[in-house]
C-alpha positions as CSV (number, residue, x, y, z in Angstrom):
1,X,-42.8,60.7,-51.9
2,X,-41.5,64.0,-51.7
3,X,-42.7,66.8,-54.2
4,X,-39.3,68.8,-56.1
5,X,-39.3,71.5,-57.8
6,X,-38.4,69.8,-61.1
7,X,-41.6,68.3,-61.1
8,X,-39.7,65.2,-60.0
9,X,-40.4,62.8,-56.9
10,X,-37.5,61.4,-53.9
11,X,-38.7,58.5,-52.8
12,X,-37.1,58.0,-49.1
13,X,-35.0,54.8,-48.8
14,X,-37.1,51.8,-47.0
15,X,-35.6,51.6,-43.6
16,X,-34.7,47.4,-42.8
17,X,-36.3,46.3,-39.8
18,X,-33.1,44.8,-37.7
19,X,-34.0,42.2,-35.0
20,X,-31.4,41.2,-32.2
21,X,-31.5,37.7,-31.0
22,X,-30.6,37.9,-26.8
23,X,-29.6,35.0,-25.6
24,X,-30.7,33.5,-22.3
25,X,-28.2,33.4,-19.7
26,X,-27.5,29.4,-19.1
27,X,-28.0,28.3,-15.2
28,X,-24.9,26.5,-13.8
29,X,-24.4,24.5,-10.8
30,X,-21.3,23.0,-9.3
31,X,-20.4,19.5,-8.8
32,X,-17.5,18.3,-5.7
33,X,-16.4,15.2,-4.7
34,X,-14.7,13.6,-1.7
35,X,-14.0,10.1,-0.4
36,X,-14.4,9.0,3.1
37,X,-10.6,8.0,3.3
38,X,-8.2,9.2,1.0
39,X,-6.2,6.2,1.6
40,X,-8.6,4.0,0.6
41,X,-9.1,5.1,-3.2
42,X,-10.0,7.9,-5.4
43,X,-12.4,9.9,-7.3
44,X,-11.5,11.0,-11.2
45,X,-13.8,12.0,-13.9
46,X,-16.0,15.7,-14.5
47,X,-16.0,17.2,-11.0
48,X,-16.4,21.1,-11.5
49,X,-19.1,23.1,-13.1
50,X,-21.6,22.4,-15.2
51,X,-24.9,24.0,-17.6
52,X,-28.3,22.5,-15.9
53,X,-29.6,19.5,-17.9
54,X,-25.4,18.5,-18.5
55,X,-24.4,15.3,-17.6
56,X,-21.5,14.3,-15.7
57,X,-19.6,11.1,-15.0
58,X,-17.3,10.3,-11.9
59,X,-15.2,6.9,-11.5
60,X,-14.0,5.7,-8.1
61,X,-10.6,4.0,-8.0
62,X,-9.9,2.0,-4.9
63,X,-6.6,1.6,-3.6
64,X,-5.3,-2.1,-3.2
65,X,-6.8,-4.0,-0.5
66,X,-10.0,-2.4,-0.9
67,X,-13.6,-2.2,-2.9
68,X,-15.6,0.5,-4.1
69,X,-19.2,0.5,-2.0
70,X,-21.5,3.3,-2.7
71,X,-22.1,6.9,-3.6
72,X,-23.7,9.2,-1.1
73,X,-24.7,12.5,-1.0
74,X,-25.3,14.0,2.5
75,X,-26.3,11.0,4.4
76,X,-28.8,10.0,1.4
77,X,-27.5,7.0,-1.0
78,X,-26.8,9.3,-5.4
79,X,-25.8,5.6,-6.3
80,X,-24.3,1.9,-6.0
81,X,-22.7,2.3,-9.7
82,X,-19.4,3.0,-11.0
83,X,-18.6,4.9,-13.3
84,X,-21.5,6.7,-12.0
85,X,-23.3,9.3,-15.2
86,X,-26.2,11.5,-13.9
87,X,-28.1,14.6,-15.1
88,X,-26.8,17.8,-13.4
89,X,-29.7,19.7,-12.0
90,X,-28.7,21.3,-8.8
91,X,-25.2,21.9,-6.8
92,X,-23.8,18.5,-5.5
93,X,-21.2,17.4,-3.1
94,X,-20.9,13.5,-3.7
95,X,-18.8,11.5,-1.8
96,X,-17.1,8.1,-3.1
97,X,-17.0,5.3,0.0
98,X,-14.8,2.7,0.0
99,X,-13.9,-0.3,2.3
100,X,-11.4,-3.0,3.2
101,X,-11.9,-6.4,1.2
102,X,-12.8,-8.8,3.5
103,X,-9.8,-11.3,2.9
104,X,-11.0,-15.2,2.1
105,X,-9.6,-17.7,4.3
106,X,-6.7,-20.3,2.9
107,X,-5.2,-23.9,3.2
108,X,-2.0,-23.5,5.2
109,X,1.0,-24.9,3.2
110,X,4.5,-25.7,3.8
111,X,6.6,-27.1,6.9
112,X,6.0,-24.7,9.8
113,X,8.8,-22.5,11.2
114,X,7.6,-20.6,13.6
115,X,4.1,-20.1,15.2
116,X,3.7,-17.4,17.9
117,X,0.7,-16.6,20.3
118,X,-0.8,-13.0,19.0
119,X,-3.5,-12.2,21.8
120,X,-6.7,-15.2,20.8
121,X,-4.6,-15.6,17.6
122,X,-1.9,-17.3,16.2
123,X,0.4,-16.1,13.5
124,X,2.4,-18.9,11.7
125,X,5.1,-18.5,9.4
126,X,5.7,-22.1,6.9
127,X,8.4,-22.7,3.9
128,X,7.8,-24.5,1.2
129,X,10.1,-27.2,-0.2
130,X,11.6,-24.8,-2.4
131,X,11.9,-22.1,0.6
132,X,9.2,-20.1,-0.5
133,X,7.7,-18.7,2.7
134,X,4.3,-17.8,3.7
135,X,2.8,-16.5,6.9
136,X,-0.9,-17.2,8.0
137,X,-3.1,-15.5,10.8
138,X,-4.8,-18.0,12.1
139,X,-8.3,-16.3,13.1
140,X,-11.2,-18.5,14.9
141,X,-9.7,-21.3,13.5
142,X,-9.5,-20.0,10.1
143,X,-6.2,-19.1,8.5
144,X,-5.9,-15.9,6.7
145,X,-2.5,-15.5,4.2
146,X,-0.7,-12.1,5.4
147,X,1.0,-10.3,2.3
148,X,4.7,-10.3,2.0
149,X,4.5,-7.9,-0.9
150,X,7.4,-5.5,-1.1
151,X,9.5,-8.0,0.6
152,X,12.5,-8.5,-1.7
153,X,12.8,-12.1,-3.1
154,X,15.1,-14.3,-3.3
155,X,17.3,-14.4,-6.6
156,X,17.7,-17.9,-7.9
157,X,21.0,-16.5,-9.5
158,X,22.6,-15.3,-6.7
159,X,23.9,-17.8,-4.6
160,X,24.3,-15.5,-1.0
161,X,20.3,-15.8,-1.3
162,X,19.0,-17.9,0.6
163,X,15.6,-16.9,2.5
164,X,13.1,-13.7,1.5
165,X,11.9,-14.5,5.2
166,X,13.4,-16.9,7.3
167,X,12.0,-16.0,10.8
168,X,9.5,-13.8,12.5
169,X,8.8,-12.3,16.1
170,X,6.2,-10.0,18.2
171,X,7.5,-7.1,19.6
172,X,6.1,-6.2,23.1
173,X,3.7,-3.9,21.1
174,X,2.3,-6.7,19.1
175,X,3.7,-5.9,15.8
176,X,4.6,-8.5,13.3
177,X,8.7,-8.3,12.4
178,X,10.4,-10.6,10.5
179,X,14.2,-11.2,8.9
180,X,15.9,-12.7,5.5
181,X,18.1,-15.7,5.9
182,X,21.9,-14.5,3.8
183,X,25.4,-15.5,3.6
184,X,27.8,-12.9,4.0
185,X,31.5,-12.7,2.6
186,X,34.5,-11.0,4.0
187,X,36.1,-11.3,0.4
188,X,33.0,-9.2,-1.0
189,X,32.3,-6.2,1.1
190,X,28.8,-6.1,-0.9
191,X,27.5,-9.1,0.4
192,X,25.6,-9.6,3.9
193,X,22.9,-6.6,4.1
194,X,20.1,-8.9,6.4
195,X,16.5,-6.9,5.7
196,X,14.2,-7.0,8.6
197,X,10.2,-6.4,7.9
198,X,7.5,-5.2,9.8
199,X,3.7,-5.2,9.6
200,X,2.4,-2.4,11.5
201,X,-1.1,-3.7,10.1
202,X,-1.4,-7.5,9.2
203,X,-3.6,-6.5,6.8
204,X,-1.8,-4.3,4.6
205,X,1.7,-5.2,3.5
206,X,5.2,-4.8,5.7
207,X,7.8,-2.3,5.8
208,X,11.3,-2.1,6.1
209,X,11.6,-1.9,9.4
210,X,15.9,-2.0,9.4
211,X,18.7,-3.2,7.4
212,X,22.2,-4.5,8.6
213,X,24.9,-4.7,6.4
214,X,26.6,-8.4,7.7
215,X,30.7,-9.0,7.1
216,X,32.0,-12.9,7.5
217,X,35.7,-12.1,8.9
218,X,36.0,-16.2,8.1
219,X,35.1,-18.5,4.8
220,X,31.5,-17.5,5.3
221,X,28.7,-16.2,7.8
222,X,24.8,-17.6,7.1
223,X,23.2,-14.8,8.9
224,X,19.5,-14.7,10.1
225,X,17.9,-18.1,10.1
226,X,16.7,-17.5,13.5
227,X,15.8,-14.1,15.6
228,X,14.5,-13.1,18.3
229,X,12.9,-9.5,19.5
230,X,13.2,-7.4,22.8
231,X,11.1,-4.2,23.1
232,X,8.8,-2.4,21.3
233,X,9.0,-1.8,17.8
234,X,10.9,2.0,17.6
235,X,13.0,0.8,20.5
236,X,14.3,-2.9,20.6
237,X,16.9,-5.1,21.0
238,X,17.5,-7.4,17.8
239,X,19.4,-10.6,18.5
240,X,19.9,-12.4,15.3
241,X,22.1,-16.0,14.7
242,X,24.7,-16.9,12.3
243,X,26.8,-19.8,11.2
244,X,30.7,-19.4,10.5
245,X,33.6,-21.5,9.1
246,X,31.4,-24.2,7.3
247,X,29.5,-24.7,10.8
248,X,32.6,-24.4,13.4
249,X,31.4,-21.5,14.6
250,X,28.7,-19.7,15.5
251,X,27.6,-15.9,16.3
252,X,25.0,-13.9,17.9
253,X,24.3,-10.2,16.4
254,X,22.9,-8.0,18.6
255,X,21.3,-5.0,17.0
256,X,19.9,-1.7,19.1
257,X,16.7,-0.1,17.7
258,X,16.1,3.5,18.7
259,X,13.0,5.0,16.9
260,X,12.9,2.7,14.3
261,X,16.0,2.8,13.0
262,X,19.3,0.6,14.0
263,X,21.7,2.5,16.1
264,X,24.4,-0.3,17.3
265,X,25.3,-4.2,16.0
266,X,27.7,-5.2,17.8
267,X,27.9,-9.6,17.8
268,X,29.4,-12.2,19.6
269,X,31.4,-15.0,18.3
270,X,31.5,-19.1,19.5
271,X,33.8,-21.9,18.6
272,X,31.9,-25.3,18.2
273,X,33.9,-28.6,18.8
């Protein structure tokens, strides 16, 4: 205390003791993904960063027509599982692998349209009583169904509907084409576009490779039960049949391909007696 002269005593305030908490600064590390072929599937989930000791989980998403297979990091093996949930402890690049299904081999049915000669194979195209088509690679014996998916199908409804896929051909480069069967109308302007397909992979499914819009100048025109293919696929010549006047007549369609696309139809037209 300190003495006054009023015979009186301060007593100084108690200072508070104040401690400050500091906070250790958290580690971080960073975690990337990649795939080994970005058309084969995906990676979603917690990629980015993360404290040490966090966990993150990653999902691989496979595209259609192929499988998830492993994780690896570097050219060392994280994980076989997905979703895959692991302790963060160090900067990571993971990488998601995926693969082709292997397809399963299938009992051909149907009556057989068309089978053509494809190097040691044979591709086969069959329709069923109804007209449902499918077409088989025939592999070593064994046949293997090739997708038709995005081929446009037939309406039940719609009476100029006839075949999804009526035919099929190799071009000289060995790719897979194939054409709808249609009846075409000179009274309706609308009807008569014949699709043609190609399978630049016979594992994957076709594209459109060309359409051409058909016009009967008679009754009628069934166009495209049969075709045939000259060239290689961007540059061809298309010769497709077709049936007019309630089978009096007939007509051949010639198409020019140049890069993939049509570029002239011209046709020529038979009496039958």
């Amino acid at each position: 205390s300190n003495p006054t002269n009023d015979n009186t005593c301060e007593v100084p305030a108690k200072k508070s003791s104040v401690v400050t908490k500091v906070a250790a600064t958290a580690t971080l590390y960073t975690v990337v993904t990649n795939v080994n072929d970005v058309a084969m599937g995906e990676v979603t989930g917690n990629a980015g960063t993360y404290e040490e000791g966090a966990t993150a989980t990653l999902t691989a998403t496979p595209a259609k027509g192929y499988e998830f297979v492993n994780w690896t990091k570097g050219e060392e093996i994280v994980s076989t599982e997905n979703p895959y949930s692991f302790v963060v402890t160090a900067d990571v690049t993971l990488v998601a692998n995926f693969a082709a299904v292997e397809p399963e081999p299938v009992v051909m049915t149907g009556i057989v349209k068309r089978a053509l000669q494809n190097g040691e194979n044979v591709i086969v195209l069959t329709h069923e009583a109804d007209g449902t088509p499918h077409i088989y690679n025939i592999v070593k014996g064994e046949a293997y169904e090739v997708s038709q998916e995005g081929v446009v199908p037939v309406d039940p409804a719609n009476e100029y509907d006839y075949l999804s896929i009526s035919d099929i051909a190799l071009t000289d480069d060995g790719k897979l084409v194939a054409c709808n069967y249609i009846r075409c109308a000179a009274a309706d302007p609308s009807v008569g576009t014949t699709r043609y397909y190609i399978w630049n992979d016979l594992t994957k499914a076709p594209a459109l490779w060309f359409t051409s819009h058909q016009t009967g100048n008679s009754t009628r025109g069934d166009v495209g039960y049969t075709f045939a293919v000259k060239g290689v696929s961007t540059n061809a010549q298309v010769m497709t049949t077709a049936v007019h006047n309630n089978n009096r007549a007939a007509r051949i369609n010639l198409h020019t391909v140049v890069n993939g696309v049509e570029e002239t139809s011209k046709y020529h037209r038979f009496c039958l007696h």
